[in-house]
Each structure stands twice: as structure tokens, then as C-alpha cells.
Backbone as CSV, one residue per row, in Angstrom:
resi,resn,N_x,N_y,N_z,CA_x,CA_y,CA_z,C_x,C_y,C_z
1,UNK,-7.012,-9.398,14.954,-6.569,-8.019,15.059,-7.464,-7.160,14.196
2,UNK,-6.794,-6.407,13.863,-7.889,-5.336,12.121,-7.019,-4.828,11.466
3,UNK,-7.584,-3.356,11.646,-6.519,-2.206,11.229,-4.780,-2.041,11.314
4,UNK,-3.922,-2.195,10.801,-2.450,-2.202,11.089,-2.067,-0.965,9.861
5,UNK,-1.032,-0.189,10.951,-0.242,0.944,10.020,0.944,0.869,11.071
6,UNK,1.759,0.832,10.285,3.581,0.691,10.715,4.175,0.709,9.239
7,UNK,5.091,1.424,9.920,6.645,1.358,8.674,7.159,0.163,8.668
8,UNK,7.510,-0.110,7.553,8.229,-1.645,7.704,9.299,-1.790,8.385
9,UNK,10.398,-0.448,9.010,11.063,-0.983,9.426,11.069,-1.388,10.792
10,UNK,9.913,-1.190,11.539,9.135,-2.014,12.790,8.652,-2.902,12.696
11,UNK,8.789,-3.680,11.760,8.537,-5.324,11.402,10.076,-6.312,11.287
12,UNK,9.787,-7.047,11.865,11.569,-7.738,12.206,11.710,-8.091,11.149
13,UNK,12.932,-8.357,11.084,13.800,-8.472,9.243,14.817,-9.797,9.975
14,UNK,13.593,-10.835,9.172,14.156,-12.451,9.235,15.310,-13.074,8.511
15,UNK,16.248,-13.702,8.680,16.968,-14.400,7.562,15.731,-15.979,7.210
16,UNK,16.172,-15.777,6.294,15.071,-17.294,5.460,16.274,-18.463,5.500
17,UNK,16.019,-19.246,6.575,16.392,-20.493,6.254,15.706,-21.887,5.570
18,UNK,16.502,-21.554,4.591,15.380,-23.232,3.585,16.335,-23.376,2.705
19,UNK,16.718,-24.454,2.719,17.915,-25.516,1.794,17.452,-24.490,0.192
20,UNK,18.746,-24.564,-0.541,18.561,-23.895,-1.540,18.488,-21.597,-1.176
21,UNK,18.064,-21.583,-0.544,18.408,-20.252,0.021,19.438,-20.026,0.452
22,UNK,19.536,-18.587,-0.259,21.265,-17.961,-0.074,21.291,-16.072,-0.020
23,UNK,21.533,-15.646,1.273,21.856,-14.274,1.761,20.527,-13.203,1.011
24,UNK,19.241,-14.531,1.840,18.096,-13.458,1.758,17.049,-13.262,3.488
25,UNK,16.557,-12.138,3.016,15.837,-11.452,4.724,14.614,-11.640,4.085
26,UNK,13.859,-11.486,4.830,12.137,-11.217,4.864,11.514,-10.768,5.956
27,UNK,10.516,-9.410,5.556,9.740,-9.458,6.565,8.416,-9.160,5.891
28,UNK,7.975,-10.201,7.314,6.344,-10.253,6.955,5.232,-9.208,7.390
29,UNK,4.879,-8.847,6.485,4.506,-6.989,6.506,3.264,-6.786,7.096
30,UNK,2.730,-8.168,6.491,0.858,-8.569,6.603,0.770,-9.715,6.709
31,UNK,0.223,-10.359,7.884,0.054,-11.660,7.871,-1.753,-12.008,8.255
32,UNK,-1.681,-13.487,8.558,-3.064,-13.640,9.326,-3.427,-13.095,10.419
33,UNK,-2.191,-13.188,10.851,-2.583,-12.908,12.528,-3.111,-11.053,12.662
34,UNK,-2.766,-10.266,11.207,-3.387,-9.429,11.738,-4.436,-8.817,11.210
35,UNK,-5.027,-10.275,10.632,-6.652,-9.986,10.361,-6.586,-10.245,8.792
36,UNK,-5.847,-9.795,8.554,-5.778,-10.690,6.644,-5.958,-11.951,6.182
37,UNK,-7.387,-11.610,5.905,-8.485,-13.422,5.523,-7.837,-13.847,4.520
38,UNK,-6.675,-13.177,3.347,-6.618,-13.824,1.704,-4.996,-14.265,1.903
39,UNK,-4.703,-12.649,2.063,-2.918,-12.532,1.232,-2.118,-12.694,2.488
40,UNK,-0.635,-12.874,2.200,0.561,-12.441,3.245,1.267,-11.337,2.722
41,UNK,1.221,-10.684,2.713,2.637,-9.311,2.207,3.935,-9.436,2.713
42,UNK,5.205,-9.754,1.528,6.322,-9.621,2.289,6.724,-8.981,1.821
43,UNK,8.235,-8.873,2.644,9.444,-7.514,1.994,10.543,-8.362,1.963
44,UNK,10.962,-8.957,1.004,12.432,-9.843,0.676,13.441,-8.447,0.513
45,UNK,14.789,-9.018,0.826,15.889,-8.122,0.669,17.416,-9.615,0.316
46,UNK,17.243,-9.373,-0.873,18.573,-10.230,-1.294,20.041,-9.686,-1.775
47,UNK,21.376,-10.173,-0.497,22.349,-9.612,-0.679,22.969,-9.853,-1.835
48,UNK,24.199,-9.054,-2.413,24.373,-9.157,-3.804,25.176,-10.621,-3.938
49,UNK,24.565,-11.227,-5.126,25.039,-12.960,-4.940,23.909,-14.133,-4.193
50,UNK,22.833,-13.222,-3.597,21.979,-14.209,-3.005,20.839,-14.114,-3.927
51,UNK,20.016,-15.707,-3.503,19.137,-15.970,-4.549,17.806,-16.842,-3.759
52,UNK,16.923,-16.675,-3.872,15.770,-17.626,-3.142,16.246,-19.558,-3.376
53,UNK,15.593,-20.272,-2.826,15.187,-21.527,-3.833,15.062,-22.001,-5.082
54,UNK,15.404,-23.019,-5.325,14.274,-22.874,-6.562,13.281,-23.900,-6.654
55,UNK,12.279,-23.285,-6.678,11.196,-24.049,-6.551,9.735,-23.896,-6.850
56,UNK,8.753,-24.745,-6.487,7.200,-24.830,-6.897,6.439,-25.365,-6.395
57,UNK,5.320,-24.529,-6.121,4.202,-24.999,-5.003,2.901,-24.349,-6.105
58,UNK,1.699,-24.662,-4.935,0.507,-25.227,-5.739,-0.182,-23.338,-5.862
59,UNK,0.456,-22.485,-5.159,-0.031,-20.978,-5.127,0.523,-20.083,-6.078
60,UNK,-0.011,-19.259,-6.179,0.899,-18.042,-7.238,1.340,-17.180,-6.333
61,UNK,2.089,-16.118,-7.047,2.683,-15.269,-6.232,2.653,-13.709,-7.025
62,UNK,2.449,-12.549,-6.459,2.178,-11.241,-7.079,3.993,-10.532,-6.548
63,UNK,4.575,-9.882,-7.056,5.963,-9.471,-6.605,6.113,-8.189,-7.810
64,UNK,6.732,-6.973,-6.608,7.280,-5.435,-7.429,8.126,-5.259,-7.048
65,UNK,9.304,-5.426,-7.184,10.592,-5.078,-7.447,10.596,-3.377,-6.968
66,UNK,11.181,-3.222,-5.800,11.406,-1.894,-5.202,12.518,-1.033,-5.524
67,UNK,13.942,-2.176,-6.093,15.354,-1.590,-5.910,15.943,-2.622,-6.227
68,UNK,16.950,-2.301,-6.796,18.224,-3.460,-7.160,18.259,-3.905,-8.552
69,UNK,19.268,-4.723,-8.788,19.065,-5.840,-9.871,19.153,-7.165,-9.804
70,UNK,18.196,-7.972,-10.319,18.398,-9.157,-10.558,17.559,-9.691,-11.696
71,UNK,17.243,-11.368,-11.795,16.399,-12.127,-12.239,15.626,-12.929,-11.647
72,UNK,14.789,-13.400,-12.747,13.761,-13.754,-12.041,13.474,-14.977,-13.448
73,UNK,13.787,-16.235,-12.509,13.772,-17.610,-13.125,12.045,-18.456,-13.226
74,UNK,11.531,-18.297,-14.596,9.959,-19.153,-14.207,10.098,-20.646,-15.278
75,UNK,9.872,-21.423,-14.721,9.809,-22.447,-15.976,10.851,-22.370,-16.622
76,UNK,12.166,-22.035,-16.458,13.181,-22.020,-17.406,13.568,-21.020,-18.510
77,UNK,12.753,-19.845,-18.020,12.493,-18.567,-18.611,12.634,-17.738,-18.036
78,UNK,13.985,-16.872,-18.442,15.043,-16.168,-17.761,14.882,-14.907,-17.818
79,UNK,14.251,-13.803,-16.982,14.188,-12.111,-17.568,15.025,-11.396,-16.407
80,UNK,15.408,-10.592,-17.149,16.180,-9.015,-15.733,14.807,-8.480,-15.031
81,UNK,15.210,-8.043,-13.952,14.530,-6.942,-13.335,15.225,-6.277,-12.518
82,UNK,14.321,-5.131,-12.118,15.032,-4.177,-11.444,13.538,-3.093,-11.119
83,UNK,14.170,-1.903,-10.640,13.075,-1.140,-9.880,11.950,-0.469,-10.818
84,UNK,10.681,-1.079,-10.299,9.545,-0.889,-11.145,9.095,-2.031,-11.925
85,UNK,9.706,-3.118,-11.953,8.992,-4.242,-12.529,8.038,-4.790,-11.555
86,UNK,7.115,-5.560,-12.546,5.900,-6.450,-11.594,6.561,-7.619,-12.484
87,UNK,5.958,-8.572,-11.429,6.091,-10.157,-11.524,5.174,-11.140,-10.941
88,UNK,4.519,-11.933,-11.872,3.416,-12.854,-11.576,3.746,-14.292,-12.142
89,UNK,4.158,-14.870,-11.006,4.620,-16.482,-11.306,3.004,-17.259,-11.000
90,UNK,2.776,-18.035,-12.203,1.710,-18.750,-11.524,2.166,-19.901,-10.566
91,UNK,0.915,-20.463,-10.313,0.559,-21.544,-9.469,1.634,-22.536,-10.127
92,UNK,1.968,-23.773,-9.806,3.097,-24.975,-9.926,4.137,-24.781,-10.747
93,UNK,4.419,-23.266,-11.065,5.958,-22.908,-11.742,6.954,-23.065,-11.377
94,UNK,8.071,-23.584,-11.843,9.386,-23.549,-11.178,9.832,-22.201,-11.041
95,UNK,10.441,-21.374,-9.863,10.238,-19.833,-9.847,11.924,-19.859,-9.086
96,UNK,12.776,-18.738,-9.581,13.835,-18.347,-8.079,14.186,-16.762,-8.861
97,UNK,14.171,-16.055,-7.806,14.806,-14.704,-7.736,16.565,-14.635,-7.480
98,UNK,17.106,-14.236,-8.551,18.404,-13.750,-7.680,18.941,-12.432,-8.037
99,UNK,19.958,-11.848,-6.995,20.340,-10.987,-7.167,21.808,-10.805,-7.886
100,UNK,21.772,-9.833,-9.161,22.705,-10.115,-10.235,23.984,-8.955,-9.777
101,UNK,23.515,-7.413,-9.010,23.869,-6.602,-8.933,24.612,-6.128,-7.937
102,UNK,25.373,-4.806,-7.683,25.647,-4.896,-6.637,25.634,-4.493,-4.979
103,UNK,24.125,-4.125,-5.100,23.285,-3.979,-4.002,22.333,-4.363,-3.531
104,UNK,22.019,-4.615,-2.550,20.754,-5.431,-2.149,19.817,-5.038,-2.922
105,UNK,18.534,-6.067,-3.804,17.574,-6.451,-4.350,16.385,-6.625,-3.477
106,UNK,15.471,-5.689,-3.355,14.601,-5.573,-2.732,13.066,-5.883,-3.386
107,UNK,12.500,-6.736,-2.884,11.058,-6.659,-3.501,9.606,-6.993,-2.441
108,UNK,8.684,-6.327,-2.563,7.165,-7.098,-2.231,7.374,-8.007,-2.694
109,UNK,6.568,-8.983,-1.792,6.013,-10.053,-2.698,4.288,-10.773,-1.995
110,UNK,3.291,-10.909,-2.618,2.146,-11.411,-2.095,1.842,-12.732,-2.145
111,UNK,0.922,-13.594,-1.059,1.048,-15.114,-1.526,-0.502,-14.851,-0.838
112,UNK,-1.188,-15.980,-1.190,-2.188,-16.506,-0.274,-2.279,-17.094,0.393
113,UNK,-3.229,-17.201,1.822,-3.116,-17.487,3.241,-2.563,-19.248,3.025
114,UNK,-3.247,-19.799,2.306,-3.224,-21.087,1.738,-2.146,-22.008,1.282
115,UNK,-1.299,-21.137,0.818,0.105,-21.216,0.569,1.032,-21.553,1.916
């Protein structure tokens, strides 16, 4: 493909099924398929009480917190966030997002194609 401009909300808004996942969406904003040699861009949306996985793989991950509250679990190292934080889990960290608050928790998040 190349060039892509759309609002996100013309990008379908997935539920994430994967053991350990609980009352989260994603959509994939930027992928390969539309010409993006590096990154994926997503848009997570976690309902209040839902939380990713928890887990660790061999990639890092870039993530900005758009809205909401929650945490954000790395290695056993526990911080709040909320709108306007950045977050950079490296490569083989144990990592999970959840949402603490009581509205959906919204964030970017970037990975590489490789991942």
C-alpha cells in the first residue's frame, strides 16, 4: 500500500482473545499491510476491571496513555498511569496493563513488525 489517513474510528475495534486477557479491544491503526516496513500502531481500550496478559516476549513496546486510569506492571514494578504518560517496557520484561478506574483506559501502543 503507502500513504494511509483515516480516523481511527474507521479501523475495526477487535476484542483480544488470549488466555490471561480480560475486557480489552484493539485496533490496529498501522500495520504491514499498509506499507509499514518497522512498527504496528495500536489503539487498546480497556473496560474498567480489564487488564492485558501478563507477559514477555523478545520485542519492546513504546505506549501513551490517551485517557483513563490504570497500571502498568514491568518486572514486578508497579506505577499508576493515566492521560499523558509514556511507557517503554523493554524487550523480555514481564509487562500487563490494567485498568484501575472507572472508565475505559485508552492507550497507543507501538511494537515491531518482528514481534
Amino acid at each position: 500500500m503507502g500513504f494511509k489517513c483515516v480516523h481511527f474510528s474507521e479501523v475495526r475495534l477487535e476484542e483480544m482473545v488470549e488466555s490471561g486477557a480480560e475486557g480489552i479491544q484493539v485496533r490496529w491503526l498501522i500495520r504491514k499491510e499498509d506499507g509499514a516496513p518497522c512498527f504496528a500502531m495500536r489503539r487498546f481500550e480497556l473496560a474498567p476491571h480489564g487488564h492485558s496478559p501478563l507477559h514477555s516476549h523478545d520485542w519492546e513496546h513504546e505506549v501513551y496513555i490517551l485517557e483513563g486510569e490504570g497500571e502498568v506492571v514491568c518486572d514486578k514494578e508497579k506505577r499508576k498511569i493515566s492521560e499523558g504518560y509514556v511507557v517503554f517496557i523493554p524487550p523480555k520484561a514481564t509487562h500487563q496493563f490494567r485498568n484501575v478506574g472507572k472508565k475505559k483506559l485508552k492507550f497507543l501502543c507501538l511494537v515491531p513488525h518482528h514481534g
